[in-house]
N, C-alpha and C positions, 0 to 999 in steps of 0.2 A: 570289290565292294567294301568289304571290312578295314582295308586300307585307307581308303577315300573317308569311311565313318570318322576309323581315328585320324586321320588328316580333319575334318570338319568341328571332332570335340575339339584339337588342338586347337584349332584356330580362335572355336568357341571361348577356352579357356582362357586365350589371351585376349580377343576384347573383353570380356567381361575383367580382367586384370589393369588392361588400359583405363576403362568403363569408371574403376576404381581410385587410380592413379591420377585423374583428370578432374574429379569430384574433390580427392583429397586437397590436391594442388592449391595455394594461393591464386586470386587473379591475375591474369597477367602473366605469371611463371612460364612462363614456354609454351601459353593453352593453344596458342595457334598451333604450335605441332604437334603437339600431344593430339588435337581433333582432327589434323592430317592426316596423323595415322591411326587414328581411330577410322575415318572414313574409309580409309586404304584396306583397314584390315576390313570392315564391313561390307565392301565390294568384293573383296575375295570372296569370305565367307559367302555372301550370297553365290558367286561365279561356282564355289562346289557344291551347295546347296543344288542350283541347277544341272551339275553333271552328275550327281549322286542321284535327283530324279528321273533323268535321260538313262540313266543304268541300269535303273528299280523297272522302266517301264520298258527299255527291252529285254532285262532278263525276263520278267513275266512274259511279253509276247514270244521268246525262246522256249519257256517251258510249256506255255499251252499249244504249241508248235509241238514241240515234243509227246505231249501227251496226246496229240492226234495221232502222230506218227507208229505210235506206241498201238494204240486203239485200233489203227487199222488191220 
């Protein structure tokens, strides 16, 4: 899980970099690619977003598993 956090700031840190880099840019300058991969990276980013929630919600259903198991 801690892995996946820092895999998602990284990612974070680089669109908000591109975010930056695309703002600055003159018009016209390469904006079509620069917003490709700004998309690209924004699709990822969400794509661990989602498995970083799918992970939060089975370790919880693992631990209150657990603490049944414990209680019995």
């Amino acid at each position: 899980m801690a892995q996946l956090d820092r895999a998602a700031k990284r990612l974070q840190s680089a669109l908000d970099n591109l975010e930056r880099v695309v703002e600055s840019r003159a018009p016209g300058a390469g904006e079509a690619e620069l917003r490709a991969a700004l998309e690209a990276a924004q699709r990822e980013n969400s794509a661990l977003q989602d498995a970083a929630d799918a992970v939060a919600t089975r370790l919880d259903k693992t631990i209150t598993r657990l603490k049944a198991t414990l209680e019995s």
